[in-house]
NUZA-977520 format. One record per atom (N, C-alpha, C): y, z, x. Coordinates in steps of 0.02 Angstrom, whole numbers, plus 50000, padded with zeros to 5 digits. Layout:
% NUZA-977520
YZX
...
END
This chain:
% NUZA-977520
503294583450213
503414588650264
503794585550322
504294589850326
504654586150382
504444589150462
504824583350516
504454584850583
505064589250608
505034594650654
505274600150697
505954596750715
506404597050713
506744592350750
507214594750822
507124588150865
506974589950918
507594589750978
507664595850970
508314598351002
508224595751088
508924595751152
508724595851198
508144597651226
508374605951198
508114612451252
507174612051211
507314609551144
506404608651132
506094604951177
506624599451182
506024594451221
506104596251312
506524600451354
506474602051401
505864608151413
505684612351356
505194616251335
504554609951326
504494605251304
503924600551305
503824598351370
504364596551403
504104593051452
503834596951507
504424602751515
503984609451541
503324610951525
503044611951495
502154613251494
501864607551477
501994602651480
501674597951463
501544590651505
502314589851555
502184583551582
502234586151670
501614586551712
501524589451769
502214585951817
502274590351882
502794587851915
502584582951964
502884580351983
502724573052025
503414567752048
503344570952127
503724569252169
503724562352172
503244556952161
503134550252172
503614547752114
503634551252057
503974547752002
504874548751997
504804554552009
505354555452036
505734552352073
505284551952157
505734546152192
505804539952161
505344536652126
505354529552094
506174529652044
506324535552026
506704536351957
507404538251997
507534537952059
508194541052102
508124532752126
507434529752141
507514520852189
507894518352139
507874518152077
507774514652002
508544514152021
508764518851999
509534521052029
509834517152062
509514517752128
509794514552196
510094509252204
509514506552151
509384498052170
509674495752094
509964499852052
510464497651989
510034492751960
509374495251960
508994492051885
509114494451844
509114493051801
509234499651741
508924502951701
509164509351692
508944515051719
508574515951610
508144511951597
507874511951541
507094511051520
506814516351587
506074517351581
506154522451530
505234522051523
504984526151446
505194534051491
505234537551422
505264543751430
504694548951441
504764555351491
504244555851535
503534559251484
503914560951419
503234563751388
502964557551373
503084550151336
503114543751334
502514543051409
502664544751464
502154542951523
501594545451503
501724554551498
501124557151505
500674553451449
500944553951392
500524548951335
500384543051335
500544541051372
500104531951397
499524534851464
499704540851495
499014540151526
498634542851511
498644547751458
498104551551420
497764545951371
498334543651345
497894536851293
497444532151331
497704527651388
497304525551432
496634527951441
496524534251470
495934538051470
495544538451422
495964539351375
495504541551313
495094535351276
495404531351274
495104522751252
494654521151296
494624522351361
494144523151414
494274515251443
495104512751447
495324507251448
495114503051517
494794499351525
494684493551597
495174489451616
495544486351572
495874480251582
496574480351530
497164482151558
497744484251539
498344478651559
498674478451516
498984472251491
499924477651490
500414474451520
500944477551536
501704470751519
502054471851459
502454466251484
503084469851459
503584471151534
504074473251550
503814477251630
503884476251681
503734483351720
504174484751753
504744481351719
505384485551767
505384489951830
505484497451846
505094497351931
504544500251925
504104500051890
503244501651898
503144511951861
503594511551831
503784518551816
503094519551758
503014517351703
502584514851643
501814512351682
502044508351715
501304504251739
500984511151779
501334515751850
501134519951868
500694523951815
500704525051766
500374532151743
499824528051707
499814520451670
499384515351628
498854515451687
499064514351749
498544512351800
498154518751832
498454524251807
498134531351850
497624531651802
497704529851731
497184530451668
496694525451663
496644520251709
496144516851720
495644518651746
494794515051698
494224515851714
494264513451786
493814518351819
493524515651893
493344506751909
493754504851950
493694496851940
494194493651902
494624496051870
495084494851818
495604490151850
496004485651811
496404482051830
496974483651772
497764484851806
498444483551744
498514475651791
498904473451736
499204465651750
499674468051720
500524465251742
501174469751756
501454464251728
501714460851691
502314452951693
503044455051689
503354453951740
504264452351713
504684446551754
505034444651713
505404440651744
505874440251792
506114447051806
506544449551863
506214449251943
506214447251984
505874446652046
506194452452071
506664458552063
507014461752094
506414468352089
506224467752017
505994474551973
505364472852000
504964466952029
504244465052052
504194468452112
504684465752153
504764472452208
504694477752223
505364479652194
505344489352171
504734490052164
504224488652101
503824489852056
503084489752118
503134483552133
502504482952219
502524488252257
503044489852260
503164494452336
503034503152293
503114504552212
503024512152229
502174511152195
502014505452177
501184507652180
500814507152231
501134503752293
500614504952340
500604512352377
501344515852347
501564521252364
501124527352350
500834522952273
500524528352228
499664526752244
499444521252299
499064520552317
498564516352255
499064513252223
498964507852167
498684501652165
498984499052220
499014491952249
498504490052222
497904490852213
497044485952202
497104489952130
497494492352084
497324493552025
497694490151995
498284486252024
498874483251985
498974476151991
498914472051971
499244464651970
499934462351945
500504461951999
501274461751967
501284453451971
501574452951916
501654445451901
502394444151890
502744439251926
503584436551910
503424432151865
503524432951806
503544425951753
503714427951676
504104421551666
504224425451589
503794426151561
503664433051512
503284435551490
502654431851446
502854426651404
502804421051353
502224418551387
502534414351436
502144410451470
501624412251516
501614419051548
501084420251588
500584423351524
500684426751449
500284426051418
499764422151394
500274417751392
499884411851365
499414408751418
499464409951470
498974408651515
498634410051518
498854417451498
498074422751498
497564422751432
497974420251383
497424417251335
497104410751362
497434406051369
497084401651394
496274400351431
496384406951484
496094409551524
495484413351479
495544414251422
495104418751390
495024425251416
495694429251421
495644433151442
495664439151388
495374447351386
495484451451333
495684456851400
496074460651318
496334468251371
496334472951294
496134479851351
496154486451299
496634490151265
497084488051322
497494489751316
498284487851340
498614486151285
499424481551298
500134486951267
500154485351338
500894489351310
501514485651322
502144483951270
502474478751259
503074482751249
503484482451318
504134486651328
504944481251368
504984475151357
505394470751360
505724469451303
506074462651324
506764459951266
506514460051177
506754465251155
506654462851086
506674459951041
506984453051060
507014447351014
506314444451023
505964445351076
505354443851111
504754446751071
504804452351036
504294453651034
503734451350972
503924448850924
503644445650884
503214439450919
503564434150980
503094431051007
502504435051043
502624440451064
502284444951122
501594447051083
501854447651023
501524451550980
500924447250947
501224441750947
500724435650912
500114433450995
500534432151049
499904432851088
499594437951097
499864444151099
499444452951113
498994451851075
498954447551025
498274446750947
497694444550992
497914437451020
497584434551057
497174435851106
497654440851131
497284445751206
496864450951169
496684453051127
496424459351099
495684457051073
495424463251075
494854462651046
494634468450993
494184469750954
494124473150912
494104481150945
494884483650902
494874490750947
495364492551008
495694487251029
496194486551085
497004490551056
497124494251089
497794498151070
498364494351103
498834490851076
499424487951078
500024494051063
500334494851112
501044498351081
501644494351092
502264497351056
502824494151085
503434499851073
503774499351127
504314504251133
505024502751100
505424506951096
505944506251047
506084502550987
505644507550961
505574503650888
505814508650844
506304512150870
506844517450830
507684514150857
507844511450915
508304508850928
508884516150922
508864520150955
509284527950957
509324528850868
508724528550849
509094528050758
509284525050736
509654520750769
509844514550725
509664508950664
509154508250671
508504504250635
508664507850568
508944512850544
508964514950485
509774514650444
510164511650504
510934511050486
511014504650473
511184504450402
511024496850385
511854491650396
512244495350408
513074495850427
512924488850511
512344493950555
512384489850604
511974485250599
512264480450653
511634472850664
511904469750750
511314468950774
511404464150838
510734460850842
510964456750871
510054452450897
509354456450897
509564463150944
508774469050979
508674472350920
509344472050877
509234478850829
508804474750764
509224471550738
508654465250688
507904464150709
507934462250761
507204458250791
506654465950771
506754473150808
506504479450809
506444480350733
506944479150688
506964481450631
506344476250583
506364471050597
505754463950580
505094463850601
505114467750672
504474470450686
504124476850659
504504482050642
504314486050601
504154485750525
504434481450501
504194477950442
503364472950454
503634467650482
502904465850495
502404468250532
502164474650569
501814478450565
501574483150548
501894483750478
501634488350435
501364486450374
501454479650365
501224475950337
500704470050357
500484470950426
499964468150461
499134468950458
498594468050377
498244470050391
497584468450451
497814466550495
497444466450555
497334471350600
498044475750611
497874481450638
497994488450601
498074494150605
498214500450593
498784501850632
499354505450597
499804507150664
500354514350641
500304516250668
500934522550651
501514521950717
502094523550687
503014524150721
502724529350731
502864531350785
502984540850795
503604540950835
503904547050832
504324549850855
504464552150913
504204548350957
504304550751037
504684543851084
505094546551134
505464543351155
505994541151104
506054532851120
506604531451069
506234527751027
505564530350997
505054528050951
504614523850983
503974523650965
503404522051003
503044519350950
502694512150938
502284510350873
501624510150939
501324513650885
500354512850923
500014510050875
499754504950893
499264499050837
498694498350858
498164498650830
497374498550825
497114493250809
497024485450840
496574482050813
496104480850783
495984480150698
495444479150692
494734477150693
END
């Protein structure tokens, strides 16, 4: 059975009843602009569904590596249990900024920990550290993510939801004509997690593809 397929005006009809309005995100998504980060946050039904999932896992301790300007982390951190902590990593000090300044906007500040460091390495710290999280969401360089992915193991505990974004690459992933570094690496990760029996995971079709994985 095939899925609806999803015209503009469908998904301006989705986002219409479905993803509430919000001036805070907005401005973040005109700063984003401003300040010529680029302009390649998740897509806004993509938000609403990281903070409904958040909630729903009943997530404490949230794990973030990419936060470009805090667009993603904003809605991960509104879905946090009371007391809850996101920890944010990127390597850009520009996007740590941005990213600081619209959660304290969003009155975030004590729910968020932004970290400047490559991604790799502040993981690995955080294993080190013996640290677990409920929840990891893994939206940076895609040649990256197979390492990301091997510590996210590390950080998890039985039951922890790992996602990772663009793992459709605009469609591409199915044109076997093309090849670049992001597009291979995405295309290797979708192979080896579907063949991963450690976790459970389904591609779905939102944004520019979204894998949600279930630790076993």
């Amino acid at each position: 059975m095939k899925s609806v397929p999803l015209t503009q005006e469908l998904f301006d009809y989705i986002e219409k009843i479905s993803v509430p309005d919000d001036p805070l995100c907005k401005e973040l998504l005109a700063e984003t602009l401003r300040l010529e980060i680029p302009m390649i946050q998740i897509s806004t039904d993509q938000a609403r569904f990281l903070y409904l999932l958040t909630k729903m896992i009943n997530a404490k301790h949230a794990l973030e590596i990419g936060t470009l300007a805090g667009y993603s982390g904003i809605h991960i951190a509104r879905g946090l249990q009371p007391g809850g902590m996101l920890t944010t990593v990127d390597i850009n000090p520009a996007h740590s900024s941005a990213a600081s300044g619209f959660f304290a906007k969003a009155g975030l500040e004590d729910k968020v920990d932004v970290i400047t460091s490559p991604a790799l390495d502040h993981m690995q710290k955080l294993v080190a550290d013996g640290k677990k999280f409920d929840l990891i969401f893994i939206d940076a360089d895609k040649t990256g993510y197979h390492n990301y992915y091997n510590e996210a193991l590390k950080l998890s505990h039985p039951g922890t939801v790992i996602l990772f974004d663009n793992m459709l690459k605009a469609g591409n992933v199915i044109d076997m004509s093309m090849s670049d570094p992001d597009l291979d690496a995405v295309r290797e990760m979708n192979e080896l997690l579907s063949k991963d029996n450690r976790i459970e995971c389904l591609l779905m079709t939102i944004g520019d593809g979204m894998t949600i994985c279930l630790v076993r």
